[in-house]
C-alpha positions as CSV (number, residue, x, y, z in Angstrom):
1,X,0.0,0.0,0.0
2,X,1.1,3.5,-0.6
3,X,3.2,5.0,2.3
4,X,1.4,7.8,2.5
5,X,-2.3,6.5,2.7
6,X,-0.8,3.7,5.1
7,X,0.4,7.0,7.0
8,X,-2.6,9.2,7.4
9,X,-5.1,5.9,7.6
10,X,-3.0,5.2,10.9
11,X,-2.9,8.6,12.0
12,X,-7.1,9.3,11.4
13,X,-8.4,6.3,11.6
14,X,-12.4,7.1,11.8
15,X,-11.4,11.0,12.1
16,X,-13.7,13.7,10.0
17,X,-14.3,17.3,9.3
18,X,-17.4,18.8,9.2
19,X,-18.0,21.4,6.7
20,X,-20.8,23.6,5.3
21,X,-21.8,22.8,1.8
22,X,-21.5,27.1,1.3
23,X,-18.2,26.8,2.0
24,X,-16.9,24.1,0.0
25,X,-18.2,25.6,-2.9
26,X,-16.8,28.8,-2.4
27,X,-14.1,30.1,-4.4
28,X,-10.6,30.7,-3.5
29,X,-7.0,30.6,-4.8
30,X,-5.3,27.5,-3.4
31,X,-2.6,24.5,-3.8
32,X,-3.1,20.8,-2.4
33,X,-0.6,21.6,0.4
34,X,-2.6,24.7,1.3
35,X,-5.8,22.7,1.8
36,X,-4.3,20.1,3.6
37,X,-3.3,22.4,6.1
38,X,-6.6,24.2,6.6
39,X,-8.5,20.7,6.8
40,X,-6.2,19.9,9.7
41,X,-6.4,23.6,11.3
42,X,-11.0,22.5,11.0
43,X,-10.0,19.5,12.8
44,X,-8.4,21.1,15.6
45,X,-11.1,23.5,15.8
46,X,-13.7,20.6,16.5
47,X,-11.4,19.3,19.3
48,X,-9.1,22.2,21.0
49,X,-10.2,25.4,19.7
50,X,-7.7,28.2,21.8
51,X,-8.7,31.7,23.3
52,X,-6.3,34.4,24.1
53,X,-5.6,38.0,24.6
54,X,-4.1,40.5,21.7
55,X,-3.6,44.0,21.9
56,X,-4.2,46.3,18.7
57,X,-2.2,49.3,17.3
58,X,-4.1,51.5,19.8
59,X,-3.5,49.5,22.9
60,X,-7.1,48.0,22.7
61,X,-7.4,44.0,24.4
62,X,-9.4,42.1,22.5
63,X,-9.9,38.4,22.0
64,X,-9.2,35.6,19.6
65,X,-9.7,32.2,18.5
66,X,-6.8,30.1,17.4
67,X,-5.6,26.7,16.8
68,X,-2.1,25.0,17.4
69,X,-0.9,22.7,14.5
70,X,2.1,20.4,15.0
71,X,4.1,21.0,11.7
72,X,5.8,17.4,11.8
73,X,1.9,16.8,11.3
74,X,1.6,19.1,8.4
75,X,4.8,17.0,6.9
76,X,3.3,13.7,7.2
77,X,0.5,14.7,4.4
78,X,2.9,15.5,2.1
79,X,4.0,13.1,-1.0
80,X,6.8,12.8,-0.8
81,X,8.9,10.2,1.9
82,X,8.3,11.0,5.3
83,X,11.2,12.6,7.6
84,X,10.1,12.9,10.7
85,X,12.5,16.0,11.4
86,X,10.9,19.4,9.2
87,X,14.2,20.1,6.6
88,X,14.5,23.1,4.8
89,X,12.5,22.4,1.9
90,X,9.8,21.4,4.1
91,X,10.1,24.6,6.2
92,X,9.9,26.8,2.9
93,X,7.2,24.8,1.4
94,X,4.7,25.1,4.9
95,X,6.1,29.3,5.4
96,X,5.1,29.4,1.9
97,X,1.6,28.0,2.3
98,X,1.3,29.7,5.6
99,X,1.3,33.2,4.0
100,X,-0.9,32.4,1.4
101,X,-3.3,31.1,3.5
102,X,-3.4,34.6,6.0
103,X,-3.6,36.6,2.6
104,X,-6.5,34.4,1.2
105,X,-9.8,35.2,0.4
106,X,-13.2,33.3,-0.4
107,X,-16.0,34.4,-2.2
108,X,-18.7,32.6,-0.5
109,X,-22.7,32.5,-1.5
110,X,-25.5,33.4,0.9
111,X,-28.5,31.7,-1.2
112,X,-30.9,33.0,1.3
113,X,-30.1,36.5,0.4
114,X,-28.9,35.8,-3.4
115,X,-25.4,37.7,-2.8
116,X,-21.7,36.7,-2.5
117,X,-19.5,37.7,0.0
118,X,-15.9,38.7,0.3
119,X,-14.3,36.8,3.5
120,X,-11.2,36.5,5.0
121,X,-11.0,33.2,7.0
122,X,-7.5,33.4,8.6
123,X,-6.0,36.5,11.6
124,X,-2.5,35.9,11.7
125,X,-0.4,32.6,10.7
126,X,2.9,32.0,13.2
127,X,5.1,29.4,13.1
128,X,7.5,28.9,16.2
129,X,8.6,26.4,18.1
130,X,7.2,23.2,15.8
131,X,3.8,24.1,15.4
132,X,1.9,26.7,13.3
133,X,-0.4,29.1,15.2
134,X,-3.5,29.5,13.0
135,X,-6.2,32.3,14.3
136,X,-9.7,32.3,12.4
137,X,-12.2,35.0,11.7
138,X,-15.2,34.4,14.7
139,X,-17.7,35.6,12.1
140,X,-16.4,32.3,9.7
141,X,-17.1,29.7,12.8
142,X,-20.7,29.4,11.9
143,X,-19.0,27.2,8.3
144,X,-17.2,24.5,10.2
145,X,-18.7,24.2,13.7
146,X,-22.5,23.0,15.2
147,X,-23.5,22.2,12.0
148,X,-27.0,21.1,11.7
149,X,-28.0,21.5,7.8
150,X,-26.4,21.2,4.3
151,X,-22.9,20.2,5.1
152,X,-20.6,17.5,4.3
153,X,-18.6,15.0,6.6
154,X,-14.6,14.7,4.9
155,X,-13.0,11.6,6.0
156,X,-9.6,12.7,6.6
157,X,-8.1,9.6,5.6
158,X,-9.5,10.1,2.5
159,X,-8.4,13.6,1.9
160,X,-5.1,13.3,3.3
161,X,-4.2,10.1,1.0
162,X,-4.7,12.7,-2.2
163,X,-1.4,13.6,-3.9
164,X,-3.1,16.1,-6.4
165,X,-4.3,19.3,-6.3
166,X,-7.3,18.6,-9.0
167,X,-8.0,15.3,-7.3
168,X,-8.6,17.3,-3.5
169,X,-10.2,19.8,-5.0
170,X,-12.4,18.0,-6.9
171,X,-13.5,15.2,-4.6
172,X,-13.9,18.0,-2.1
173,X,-16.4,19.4,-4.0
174,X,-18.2,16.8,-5.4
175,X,-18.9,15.4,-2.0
176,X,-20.5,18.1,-1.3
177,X,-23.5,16.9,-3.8
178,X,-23.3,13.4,-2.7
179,X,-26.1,12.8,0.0
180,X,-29.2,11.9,0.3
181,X,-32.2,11.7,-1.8
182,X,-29.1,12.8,-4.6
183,X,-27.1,9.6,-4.2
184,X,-29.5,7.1,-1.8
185,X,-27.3,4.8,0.4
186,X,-25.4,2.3,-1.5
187,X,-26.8,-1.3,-2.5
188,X,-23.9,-3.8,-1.9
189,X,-25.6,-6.2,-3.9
190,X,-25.2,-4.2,-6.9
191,X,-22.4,-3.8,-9.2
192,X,-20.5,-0.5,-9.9
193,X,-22.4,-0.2,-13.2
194,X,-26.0,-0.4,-11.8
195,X,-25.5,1.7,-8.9
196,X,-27.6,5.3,-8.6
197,X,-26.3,8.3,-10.6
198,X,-26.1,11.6,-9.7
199,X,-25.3,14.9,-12.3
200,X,-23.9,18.1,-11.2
201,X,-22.7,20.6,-13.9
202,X,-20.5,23.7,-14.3
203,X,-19.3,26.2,-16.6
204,X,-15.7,25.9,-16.9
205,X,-15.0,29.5,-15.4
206,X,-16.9,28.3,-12.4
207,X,-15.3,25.4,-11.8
208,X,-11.7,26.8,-12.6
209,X,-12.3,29.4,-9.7
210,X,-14.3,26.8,-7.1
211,X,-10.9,24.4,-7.6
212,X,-8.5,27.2,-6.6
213,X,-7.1,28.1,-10.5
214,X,-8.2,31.9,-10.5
215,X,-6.1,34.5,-8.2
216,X,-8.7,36.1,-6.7
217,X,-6.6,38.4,-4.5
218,X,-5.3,40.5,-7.5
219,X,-6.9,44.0,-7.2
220,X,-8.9,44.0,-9.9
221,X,-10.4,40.5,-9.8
222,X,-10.7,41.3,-6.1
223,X,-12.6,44.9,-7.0
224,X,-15.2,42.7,-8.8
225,X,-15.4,39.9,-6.2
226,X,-16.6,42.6,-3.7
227,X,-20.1,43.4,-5.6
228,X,-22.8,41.4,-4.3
229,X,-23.6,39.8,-7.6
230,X,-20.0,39.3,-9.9
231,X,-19.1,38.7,-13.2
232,X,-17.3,35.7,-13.1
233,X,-16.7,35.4,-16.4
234,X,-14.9,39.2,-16.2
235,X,-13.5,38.1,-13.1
236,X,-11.2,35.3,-15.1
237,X,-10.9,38.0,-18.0
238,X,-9.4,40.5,-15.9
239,X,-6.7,37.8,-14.0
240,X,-3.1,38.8,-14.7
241,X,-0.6,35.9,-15.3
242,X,-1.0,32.2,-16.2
243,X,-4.6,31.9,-16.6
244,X,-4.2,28.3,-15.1
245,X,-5.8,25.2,-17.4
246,X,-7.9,27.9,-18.6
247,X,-7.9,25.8,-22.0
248,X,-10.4,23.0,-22.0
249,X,-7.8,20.4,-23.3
250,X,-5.5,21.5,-20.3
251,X,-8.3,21.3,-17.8
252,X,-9.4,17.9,-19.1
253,X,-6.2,16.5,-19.8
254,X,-4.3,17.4,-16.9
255,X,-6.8,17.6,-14.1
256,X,-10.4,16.2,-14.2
257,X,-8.4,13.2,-15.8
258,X,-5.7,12.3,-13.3
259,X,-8.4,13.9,-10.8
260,X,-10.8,11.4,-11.1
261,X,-8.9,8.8,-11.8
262,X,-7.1,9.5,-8.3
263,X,-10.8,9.9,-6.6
264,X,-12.0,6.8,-8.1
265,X,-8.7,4.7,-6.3
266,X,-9.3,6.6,-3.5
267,X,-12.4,7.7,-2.2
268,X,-16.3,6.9,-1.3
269,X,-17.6,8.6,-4.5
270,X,-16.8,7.6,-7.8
271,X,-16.6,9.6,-11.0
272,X,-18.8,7.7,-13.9
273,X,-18.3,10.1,-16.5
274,X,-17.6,13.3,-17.1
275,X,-19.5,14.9,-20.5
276,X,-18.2,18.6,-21.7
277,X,-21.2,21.2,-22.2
278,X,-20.8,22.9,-25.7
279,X,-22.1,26.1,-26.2
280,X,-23.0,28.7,-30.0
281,X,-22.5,27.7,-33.3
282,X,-18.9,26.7,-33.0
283,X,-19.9,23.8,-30.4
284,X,-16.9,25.5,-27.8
285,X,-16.6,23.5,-24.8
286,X,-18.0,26.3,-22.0
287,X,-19.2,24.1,-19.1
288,X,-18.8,20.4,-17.7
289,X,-21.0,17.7,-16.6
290,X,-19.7,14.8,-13.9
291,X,-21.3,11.6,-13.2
292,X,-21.3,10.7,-9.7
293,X,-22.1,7.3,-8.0
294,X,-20.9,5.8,-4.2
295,X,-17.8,3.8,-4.9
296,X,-18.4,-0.4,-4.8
297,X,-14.8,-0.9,-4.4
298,X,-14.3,1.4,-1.4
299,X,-17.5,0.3,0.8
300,X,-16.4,-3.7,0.2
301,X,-13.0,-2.0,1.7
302,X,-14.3,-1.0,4.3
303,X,-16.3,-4.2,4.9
304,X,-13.6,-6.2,5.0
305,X,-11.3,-4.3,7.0
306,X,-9.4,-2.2,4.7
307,X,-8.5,-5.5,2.1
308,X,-10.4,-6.0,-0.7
309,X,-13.0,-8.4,-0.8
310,X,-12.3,-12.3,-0.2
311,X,-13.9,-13.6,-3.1
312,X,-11.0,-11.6,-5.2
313,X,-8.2,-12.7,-3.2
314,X,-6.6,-15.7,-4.6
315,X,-2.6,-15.9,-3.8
316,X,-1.1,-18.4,-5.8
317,X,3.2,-19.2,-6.7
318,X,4.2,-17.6,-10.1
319,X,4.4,-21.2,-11.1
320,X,0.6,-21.2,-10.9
321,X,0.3,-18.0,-12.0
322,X,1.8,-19.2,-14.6
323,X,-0.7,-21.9,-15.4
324,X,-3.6,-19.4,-15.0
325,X,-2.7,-17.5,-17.8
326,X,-2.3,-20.6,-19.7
327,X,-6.0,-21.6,-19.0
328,X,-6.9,-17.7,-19.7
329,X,-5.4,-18.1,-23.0
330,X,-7.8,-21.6,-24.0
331,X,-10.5,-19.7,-22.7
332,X,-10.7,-16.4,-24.1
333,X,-11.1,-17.3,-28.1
334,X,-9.4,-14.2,-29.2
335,X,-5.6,-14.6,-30.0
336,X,-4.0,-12.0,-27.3
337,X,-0.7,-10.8,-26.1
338,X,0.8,-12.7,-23.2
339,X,1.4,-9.7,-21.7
340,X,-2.0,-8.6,-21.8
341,X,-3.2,-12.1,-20.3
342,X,-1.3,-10.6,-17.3
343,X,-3.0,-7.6,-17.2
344,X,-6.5,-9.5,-17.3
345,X,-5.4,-12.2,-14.5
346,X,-3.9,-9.0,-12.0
347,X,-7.0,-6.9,-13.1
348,X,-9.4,-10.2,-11.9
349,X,-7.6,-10.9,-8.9
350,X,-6.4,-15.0,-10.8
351,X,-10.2,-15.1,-10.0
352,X,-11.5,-17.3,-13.0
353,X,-14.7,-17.6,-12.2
354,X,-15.0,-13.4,-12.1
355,X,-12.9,-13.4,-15.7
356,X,-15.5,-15.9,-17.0
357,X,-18.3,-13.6,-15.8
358,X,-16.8,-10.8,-17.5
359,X,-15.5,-12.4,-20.4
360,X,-19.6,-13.8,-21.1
361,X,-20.4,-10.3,-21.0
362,X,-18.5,-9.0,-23.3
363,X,-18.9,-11.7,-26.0
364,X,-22.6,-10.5,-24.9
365,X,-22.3,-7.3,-25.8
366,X,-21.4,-6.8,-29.3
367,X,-18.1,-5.5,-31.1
368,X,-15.2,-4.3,-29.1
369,X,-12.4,-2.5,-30.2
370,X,-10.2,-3.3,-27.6
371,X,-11.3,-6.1,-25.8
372,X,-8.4,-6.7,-23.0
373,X,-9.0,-3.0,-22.3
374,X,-12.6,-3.4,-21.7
375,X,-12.4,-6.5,-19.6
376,X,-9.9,-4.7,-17.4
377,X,-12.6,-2.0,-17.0
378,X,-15.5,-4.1,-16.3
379,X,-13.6,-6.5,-13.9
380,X,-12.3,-3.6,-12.2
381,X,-16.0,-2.0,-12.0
382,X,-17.7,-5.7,-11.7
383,X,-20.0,-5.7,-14.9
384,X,-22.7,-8.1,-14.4
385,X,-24.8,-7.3,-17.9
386,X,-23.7,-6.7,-20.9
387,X,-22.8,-3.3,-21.6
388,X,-22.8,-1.1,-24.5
389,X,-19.4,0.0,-25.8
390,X,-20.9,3.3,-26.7
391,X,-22.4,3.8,-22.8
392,X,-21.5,6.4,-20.9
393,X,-21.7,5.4,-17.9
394,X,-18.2,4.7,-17.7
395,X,-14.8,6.4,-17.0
396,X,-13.4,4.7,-19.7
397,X,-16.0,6.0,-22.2
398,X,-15.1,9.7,-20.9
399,X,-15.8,12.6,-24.2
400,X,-12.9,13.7,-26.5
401,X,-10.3,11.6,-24.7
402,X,-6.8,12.2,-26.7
403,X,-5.0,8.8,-25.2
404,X,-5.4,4.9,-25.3
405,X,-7.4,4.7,-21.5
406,X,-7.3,0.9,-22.3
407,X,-3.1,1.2,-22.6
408,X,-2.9,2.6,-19.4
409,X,-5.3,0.6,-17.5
410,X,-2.4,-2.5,-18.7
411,X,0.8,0.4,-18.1
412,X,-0.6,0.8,-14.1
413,X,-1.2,-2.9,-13.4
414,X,2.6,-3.8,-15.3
415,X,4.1,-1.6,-13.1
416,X,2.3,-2.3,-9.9
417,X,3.6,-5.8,-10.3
C-alpha cells in the first residue's frame, strides 16, 4: 500500500471534518498543500479550539480564537517520503503555504439573500517552536462548527491520501453533492455499473475558480469579487498571469483526468463520466457535466477491514500463475498478447470464475475494439450485464479523450507488479 495513505489511515483512523456545503463551494486561490493544512487547522477546531488576549495598534485587548498545529503533522501529508524531522524544503514549502493562507480570500454564496460575500477566514499565521499558530475569523465559525443543515462529513483519511491538487479539489467538492435523496445509500448487492447516478454541472469558469485556479486576491479580480452579484466570467478576463488550465484540453487532460482517476482509487464517491457542455454555433466547450455514483470498491474495503473483498483474493506461486494464464489463453477465443493475459489475470484478482463472468459479457455485448481493455474495465468495475461500448456510464467512455485509456489501465497494473 502507498506509504502515505498507510500514513494518514494510521494517524485518522475514523477521524472527519465537518464542513458547510456554502463553503466548499466557495471560491478561493489555493494549492493541495494549502488545503491540507486548513483541513487539519478545522479539525483542531472541533477538538481544541484556543482563546487568548491581543492587543491592537491603539493599545485595545481584544480576544481571539486560534488553533495549534504540529508541523511534523503538516509533513506527514505531504508526498513525498516522510522525515520525521521538518528540513528546509519542508520549512519553505509550509512558510510558503502559511502566507498564502493569512492573505486568502473566499467568495462565499448566501442563497438565502442571493449575494456573495468577500471573506477572509485566517487573523494571523505563526510558526514557532514546531507548530503553526492559526487564528480564524469568529464571524467564519458558523461554516465549520455545530452544523446542523447542508454540510458534508470529509474523512480525513480520504483527503489526506490525495497527492493532487485537481484530485482534492475536486473530490472536495463533489462530496458536497453526494447525500441523500441525490445519491441514496449504496446497495452492496449491486455492481459498480448499476448503482444510482447523480449529475452536477459547471461552466468551466466556475469550476476553474471553485478548484483554486483563478487569483482572486489580484486588485482588480478582487474589486469585482466585492459586488454582491459578480461577473465571473470578467472576473477570469481581468486575472493577470498564467490563466491556469484555462484551455479546455489542459483542464481535461491534466486535471479532471488524473483527478478522477485519483478519486475513483481513492475515495467513497466515484466519478462515472464526465461529458463537456458545448455552447454557440462553433460547439466550444463552456461548461462540464460529472457523473457521480458511491464507490463499490471502497464500501467492500471497508467491509472487509481495509482488504479487498475475499472472493477476489486468490494468492497463488508464479508457477501457478503461470498456469492461470495458460488456461486464460484456451478460454478467451481471441488470440492476445501474453502480456495482456497478465493484465486481465492482475485486473481479476487470478479469480476465473470473475474473468469468465466478464468475459460472457463481453462476447454479450457486441463489437469491441479493444477487448483486454474493456475486460480490465469491467472487472475492475464488476459488470454483471452486458454493456454497450458506446455507454456512458463509464470512465473509460469519458468525451474527447486524446489517449489509449485501455493502454494505461495495462501500463498501471505492469508496473504495480
Amino acid at each position: 500500500m502507498d506509504e502515505l495513505k498507510v500514513r494518514v489511515e494510521n494517524q485518522y483512523k475514523n477521524q472527519y471534518i465537518t464542513i458547510s456545503n456554502d463553503m466548499i463551494r466557495s471560491r478561493e486561490k489555493t494549492t493541495l498543500l494549502e488545503s491540507k493544512i486548513e483541513a487539519l487547522a478545522m479539525f483542531y477546531m472541533s477538538k481544541d479550539l484556543k482563546r487568548k488576549d491581543k492587543v491592537d495598534s491603539e493599545g485595545n485587548t481584544y480576544k481571539v480564537e486560534y488553533v495549534e498545529v504540529p508541523v511534523k503533522e503538516v509533513s506527514a501529508l505531504m508526498p513525498r517520503k516522510f522525515d520525521k524531522y521538518v528540513d528546509g524544503r519542508t520549512y519553505e514549502e509550509i512558510k510558503a503555504a502559511a502566507i498564502s493562507m493569512k492573505q486568502k480570500i473566499f467568495i462565499i454564496e448566501s442563497p438565502e439573500e442571493n449575494k456573495f460575500y468577500l471573506k477572509s477566514l485566517y487573523g494571523d499565521v505563526m510558526y514557532d517552536s514546531g507548530r503553526l499558530f492559526i487564528e480564524f475569523d469568529p464571524s467564519m465559525k458558523k461554516y465549520f462548527l455545530n452544523l446542523t443543515r447542508d454540510f458534508s462529513k470529509l474523512k480525513l483519511p480520504i483527503l489526506f491520501s490525495f497527492k493532487k491538487n485537481g484530485g482534492f479539489q475536486l473530490y472536495k467538492l463533489l462530496k458536497s453533492y453526494a447525500f441523500a435523496p441525490n445519491l441514496p445509500e449504496i446497495d452492496m448487492s449491486l455492481s459498480q455499473e448499476e448503482l444510482p447516478t447523480y449529475s452536477v454541472s459547471f461552466s468551466l469558469t466556475d469550476l476553474r475558480m471553485k478548484m483554486g485556479y483563478v487569483d482572486l486576491n489580484q486588485p482588480l479580480v478582487k474589486k469585482e469579487g466585492a459586488k454582491d452579484h459578480p461577473d465571473w466570467k470578467k472576473m477570469e478576463n481581468l486575472e493577470q498571469g498564467t490563466h491556469l488550465y484555462k484551455r479546455w484540453s489542459d483542464l481535461y487532460k491534466r486535471v479532471l483526468v488524473p483527478g478522477a482517476e485519483e478519486i475513483n482509487e481513492l475515495s467513497d464517491i466515484y466519478i462515472a463520466d464526465v461529458q463537456k457542455i458545448l455552447r454557440g454555433l462553433g460547439g466550444k466547450v463552456d461548461g462540464v457535466t460529472f457523473v457521480i455514483q458511491h464507490n463499490k470498491a471502497y464500501y467492500d474495503k471497508v467491509a472487509n477491514g481495509g482488504k479487498a473483498a475475499k472472493s477476489d483474493m486468490i494468492i497463488l506461486t508464479d508457477e501457478q500463475k503461470e498456469d492461470f494464464i495458460d488456461d486464460l489463453a484456451d478460454l478467451i477465443e481471441e488470440k492476445i498478447k501474453p502480456k495482456d493475459l497478465k493484465a486481465i489475470a492482475e485486473a481479476g484478482g487470478y479469480n476465473m470464475k470473475k474473468i469468465k463472468k466478464i468475459y460472457t459479457i463481453a462476447q454479450k455485448s457486441g463489437e469491441i475494439d479493444d477487448l483486454v481493455g474493456w475486460m480490465i474495465v469491467g472487472l475492475k468495475k464488476d459488470y454483471s450485464e452486458p454493456v454497450s461500448k458506446k455507454k456512458k456510464n463509464g470512465f473509460n467512455n469519458f468525451e474527447q479523450r486524446k489517449y489509449d485509456y485501455a493502454e494505461l489501465e495495462r501500463d498501471a497494473i505492469y508496473n504495480a507488479g
